[in-house]
FIVOKOL-520989 format. One line per 5 residues: their letters; for each residue x, y, z of C-alpha. Coordinates in pm, 1 decimal. Example, Ala and Ser with C-alpha at 12.3 -4.5 7.8 and 13.67 -1.06 7.14 Angstrom:
# FIVOKOL-520989
as) 1230.0,-450.0,780.0  1367.0,-106.0,714.0
This chain:
# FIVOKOL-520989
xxxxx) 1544.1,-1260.5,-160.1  1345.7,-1232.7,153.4  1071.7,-1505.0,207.5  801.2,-1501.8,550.1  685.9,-1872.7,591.5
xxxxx) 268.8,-1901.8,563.3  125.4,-2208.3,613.4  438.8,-2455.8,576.6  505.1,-2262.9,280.6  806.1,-2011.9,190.0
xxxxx) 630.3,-1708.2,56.0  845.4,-1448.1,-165.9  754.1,-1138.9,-83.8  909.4,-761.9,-181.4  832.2,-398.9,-152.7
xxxxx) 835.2,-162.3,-407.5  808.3,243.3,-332.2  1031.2,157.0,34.6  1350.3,72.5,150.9  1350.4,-304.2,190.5
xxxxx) 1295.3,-408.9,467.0  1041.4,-181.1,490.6  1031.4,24.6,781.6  809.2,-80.7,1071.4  725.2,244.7,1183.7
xxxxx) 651.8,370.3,835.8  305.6,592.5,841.3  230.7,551.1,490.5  -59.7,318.3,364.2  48.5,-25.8,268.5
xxxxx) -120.0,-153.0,-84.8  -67.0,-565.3,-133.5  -102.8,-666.9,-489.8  -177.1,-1023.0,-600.3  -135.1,-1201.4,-935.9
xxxxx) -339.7,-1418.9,-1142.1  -291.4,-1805.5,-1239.9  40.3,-1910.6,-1342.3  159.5,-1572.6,-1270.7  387.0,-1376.7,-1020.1
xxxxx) 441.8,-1067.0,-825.4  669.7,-968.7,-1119.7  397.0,-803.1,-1409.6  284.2,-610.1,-1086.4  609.7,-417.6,-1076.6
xxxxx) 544.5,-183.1,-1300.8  186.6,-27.5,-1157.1  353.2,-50.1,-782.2  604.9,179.2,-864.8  362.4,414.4,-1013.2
xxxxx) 141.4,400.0,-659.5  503.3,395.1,-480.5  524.3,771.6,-447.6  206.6,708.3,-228.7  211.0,355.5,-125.7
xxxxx) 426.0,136.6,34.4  383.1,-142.0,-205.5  379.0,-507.6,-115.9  382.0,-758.9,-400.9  421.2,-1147.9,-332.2
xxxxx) 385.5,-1513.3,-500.4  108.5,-1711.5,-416.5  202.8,-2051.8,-285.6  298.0,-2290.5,-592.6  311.4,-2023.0,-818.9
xxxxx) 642.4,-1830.3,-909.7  875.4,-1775.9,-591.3  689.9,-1950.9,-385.7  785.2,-2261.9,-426.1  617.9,-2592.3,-309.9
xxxxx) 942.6,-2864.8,-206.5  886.1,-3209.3,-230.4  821.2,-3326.6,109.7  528.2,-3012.4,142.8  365.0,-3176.2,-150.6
xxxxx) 112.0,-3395.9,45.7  20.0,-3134.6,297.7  -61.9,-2920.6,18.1  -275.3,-3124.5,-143.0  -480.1,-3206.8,177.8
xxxxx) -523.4,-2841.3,229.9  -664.2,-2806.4,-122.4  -647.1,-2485.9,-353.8  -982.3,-2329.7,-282.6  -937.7,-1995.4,-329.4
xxxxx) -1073.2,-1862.4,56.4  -749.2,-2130.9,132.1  -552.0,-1868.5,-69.4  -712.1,-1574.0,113.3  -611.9,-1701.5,443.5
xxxxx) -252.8,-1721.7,344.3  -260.5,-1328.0,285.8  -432.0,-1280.2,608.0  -133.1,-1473.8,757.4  123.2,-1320.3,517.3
xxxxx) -24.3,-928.4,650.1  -6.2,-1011.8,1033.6  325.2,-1235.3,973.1  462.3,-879.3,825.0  312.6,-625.3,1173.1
xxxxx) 23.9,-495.1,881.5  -268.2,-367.3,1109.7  -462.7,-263.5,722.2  -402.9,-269.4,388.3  -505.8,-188.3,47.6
xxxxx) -535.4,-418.2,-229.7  -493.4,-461.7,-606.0  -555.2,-778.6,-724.8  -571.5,-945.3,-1081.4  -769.8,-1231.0,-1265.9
xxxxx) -771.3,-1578.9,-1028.3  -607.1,-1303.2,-780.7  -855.8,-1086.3,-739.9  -1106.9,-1364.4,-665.9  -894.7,-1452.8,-382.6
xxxxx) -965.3,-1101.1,-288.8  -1284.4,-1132.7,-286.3  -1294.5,-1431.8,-40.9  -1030.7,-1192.4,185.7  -1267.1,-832.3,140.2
xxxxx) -1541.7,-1045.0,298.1  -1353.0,-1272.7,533.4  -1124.9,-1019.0,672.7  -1246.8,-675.3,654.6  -1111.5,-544.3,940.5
xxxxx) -775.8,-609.4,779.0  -884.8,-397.6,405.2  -927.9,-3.0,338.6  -985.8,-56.7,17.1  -971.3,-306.0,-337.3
xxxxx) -904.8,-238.6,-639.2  -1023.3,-609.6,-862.8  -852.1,-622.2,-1216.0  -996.5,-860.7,-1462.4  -1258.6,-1046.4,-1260.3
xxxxx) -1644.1,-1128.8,-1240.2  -1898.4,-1373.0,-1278.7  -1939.3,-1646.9,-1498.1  -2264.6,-1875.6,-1594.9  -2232.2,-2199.6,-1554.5
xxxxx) -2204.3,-2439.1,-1857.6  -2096.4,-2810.3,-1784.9  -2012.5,-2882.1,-2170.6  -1784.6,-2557.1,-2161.1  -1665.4,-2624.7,-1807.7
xxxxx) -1590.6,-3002.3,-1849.4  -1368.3,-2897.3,-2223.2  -1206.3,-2654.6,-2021.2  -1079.3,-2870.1,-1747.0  -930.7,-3117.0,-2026.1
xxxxx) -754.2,-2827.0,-2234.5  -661.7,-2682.3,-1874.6  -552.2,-3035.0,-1755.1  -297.6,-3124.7,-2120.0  -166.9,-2750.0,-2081.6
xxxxx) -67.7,-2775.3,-1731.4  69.3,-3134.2,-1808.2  263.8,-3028.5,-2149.8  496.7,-2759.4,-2026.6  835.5,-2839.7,-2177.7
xxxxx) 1077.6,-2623.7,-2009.9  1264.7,-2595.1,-2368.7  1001.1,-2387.0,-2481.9  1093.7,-2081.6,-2299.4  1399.6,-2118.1,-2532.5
xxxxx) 1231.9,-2081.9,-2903.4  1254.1,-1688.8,-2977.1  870.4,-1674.5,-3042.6  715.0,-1873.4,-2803.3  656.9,-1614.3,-2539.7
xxxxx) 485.5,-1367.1,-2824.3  233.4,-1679.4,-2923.9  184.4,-1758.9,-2553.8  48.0,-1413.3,-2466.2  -132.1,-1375.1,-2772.3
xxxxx) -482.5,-1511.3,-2612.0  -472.7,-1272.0,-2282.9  -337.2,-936.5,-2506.6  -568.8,-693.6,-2753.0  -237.8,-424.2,-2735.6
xxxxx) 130.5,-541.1,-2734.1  333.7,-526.6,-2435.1  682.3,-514.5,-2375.6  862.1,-851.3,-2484.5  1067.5,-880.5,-2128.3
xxxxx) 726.4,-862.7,-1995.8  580.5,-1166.4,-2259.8  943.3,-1340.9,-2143.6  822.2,-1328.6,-1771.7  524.7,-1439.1,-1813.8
xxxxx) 585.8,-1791.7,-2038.5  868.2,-1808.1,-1749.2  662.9,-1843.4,-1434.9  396.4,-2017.4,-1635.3  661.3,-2309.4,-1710.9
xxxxx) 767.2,-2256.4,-1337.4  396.7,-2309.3,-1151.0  366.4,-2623.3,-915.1  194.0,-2871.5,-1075.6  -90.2,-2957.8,-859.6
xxxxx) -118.2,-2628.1,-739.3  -165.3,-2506.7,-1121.6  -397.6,-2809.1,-1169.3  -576.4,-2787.3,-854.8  -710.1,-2365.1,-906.0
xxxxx) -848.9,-2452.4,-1259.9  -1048.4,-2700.1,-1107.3  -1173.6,-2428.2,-817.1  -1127.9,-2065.1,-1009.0  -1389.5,-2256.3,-1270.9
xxxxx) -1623.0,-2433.1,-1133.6  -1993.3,-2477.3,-1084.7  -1942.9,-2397.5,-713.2  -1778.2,-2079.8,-831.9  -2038.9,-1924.7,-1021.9
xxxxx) -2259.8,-2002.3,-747.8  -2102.1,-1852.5,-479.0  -1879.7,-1543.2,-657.4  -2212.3,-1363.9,-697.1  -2294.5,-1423.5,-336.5
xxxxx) -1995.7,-1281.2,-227.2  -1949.5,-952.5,-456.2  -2273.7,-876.5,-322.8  -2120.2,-910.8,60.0  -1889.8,-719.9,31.0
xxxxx) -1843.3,-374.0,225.8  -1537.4,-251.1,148.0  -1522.4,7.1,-148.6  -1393.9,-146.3,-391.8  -1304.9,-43.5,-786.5
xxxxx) -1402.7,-316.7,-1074.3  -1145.0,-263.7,-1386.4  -1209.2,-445.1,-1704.2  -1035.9,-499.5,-2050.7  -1283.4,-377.3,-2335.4
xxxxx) -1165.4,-702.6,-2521.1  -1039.7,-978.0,-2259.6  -1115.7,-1273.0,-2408.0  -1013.6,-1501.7,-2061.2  -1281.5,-1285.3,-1826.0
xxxxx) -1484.2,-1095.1,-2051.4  -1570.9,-722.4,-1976.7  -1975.9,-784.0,-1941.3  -1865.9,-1040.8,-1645.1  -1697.6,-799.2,-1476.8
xxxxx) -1984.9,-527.1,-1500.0  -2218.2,-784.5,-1379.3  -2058.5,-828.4,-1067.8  -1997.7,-450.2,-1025.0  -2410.2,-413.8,-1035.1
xxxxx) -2430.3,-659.8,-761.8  -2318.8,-432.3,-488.8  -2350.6,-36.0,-468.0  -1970.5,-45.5,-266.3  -1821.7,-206.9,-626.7
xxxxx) -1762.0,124.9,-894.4  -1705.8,0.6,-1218.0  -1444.2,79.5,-1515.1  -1343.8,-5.0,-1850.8  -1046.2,2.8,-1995.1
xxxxx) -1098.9,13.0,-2377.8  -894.2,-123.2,-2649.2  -745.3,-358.0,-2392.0  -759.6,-718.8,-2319.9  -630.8,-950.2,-2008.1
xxxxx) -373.6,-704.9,-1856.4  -472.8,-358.5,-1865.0  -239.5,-279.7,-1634.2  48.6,-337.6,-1856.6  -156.6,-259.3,-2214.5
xxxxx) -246.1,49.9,-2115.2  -94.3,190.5,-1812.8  -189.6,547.6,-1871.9  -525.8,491.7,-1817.2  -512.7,230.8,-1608.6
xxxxx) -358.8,419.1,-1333.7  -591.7,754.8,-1440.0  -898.0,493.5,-1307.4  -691.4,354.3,-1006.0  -602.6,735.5,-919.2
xxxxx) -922.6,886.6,-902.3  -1009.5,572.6,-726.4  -754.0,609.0,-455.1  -875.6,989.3,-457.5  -629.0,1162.5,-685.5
xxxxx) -772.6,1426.1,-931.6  -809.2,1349.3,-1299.2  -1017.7,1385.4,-1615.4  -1137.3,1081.3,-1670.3  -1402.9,985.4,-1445.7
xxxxx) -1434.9,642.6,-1272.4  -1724.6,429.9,-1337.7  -1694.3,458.7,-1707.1  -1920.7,269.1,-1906.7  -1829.7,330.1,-2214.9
């Protein structure tokens, strides 16, 4: 499996829609997708070789979270670097350079995509364009905030690695973050890199990805950014609800806005058909549907 070290850490990193290693002197556009909490490159596989006619896709783990893993003796310097998500942005700008990318595209999902945001804005030489999956602004509420960080905290801390063994668990694990099915190897996958995710690391982006600093400052920077960029929402997400995302999309005339419907956390994988109708008149393919639904 090939790995590029970024920032003291091994990163996993593959392409999809190339021959690995991908060429260097490849002329096609390079499109970098990036996963949510708890997650991995792995429930992007599926939309990157749907763009890999067109794209050469690039899909890696974040640090602490599936492939990327976090040894022992990198645990302290981790934890004095923090998990602030512009932390996480600057590992992609390393990961792109480390890799000869002069631009890229991006697709990015959830906690993902507001790393994203933090990289549009500090790094926009580096971006063509973003496509943000499941993302926007939230209010802040310190009751709701402060119950959240003590679910967040027993949930990170519980994670029995027998549970990926009973034949239902990964169905009642997904249940929260799905409004369609989706297929079980996917549900498998997920519970999988969820028991897998560094500790601290998993700990430490609750505490940023929700916070009172974050709902500050997320509105201030979907309104900086300049890249074009396409907003895609689950009708029914229960985790980032679908009137967050259209808030942020108002912020900023660059930011077109759609809706999946009938989906919840992972349009992407609920409905793919539509999904990639949005993403390809986006990226400037023709379809019927147009983009910037609001209904």
């Amino acid at each position: 499996m090939p790995y590029v070290q970024v920032n003291q850490v091994n990163h996993y990193y593959e392409w999809v829609g190339t021959d690995a290693p991908r060429d260097p002197e490849s002329r096609r556009p390079v499109m970098v997708f990036v996963h949510g909490w708890a997650g991995s490159a792995r429930y992007w596989q599926s939309t990157a070789a749907a763009l890999g006619d067109r794209y050469d896709c690039l899909l890696y783990d974040m640090r602490g979270f599936g492939r990327s893993v976090i040894a022992v003796e990198q645990q302290a310097a981790m934890e004095s670097r923090g998990y602030e998500l512009e932390t996480y942005a600057d590992d992609l700008a390393v990961l792109v350079d480390k890799l000869g990318l002069s631009k890229v595209s991006i697709n990015a999902h959830s906690m993902g995509a507001s790393v994203a945001v933090y990289f549009l804005n500090q790094y926009p030489h580096l971006v063509d364009r973003a496509i943000l999956t499941c993302n926007g602004i939230f209010e802040y509420d310190k009751a709701a905030f402060e119950s959240f960080y003590k679910f967040g905290g027993y949930v990170v801390a519980v994670r029995p690695k027998w549970l990926g063994k009973i034949p239902l668990a990964p169905r009642f694990f997904m249940a929260r973050f799905l409004n369609r099915p989706i297929p079980a190897a996917e549900k498998i996958a997920f519970l999988e890199d969820f028991l897998a995710a560094d500790y601290a690391t998993a700990l430490g982006t609750i505490f940023t990805s929700v916070s009172k600093k974050a709902t500050e400052v997320m509105p201030v920077e979907f309104a900086k950014i300049t890249v074009t960029t396409l907003l895609v929402s689950g009708e029914f997400d229960k985790i980032t609800p679908a009137e967050l995302g259209r808030r942020a999309a108002d912020l900023n005339p660059k930011i077109e806005y759609a809706l999946v419907k009938n989906t919840g956390h992972f349009p992407m994988l609920e409905d793919p058909d539509t999904y990639l109708d949005y993403v390809n008149a986006f990226l400037g393919e023709s379809r019927e549907t147009p983009v910037a639904s609001a209904s």
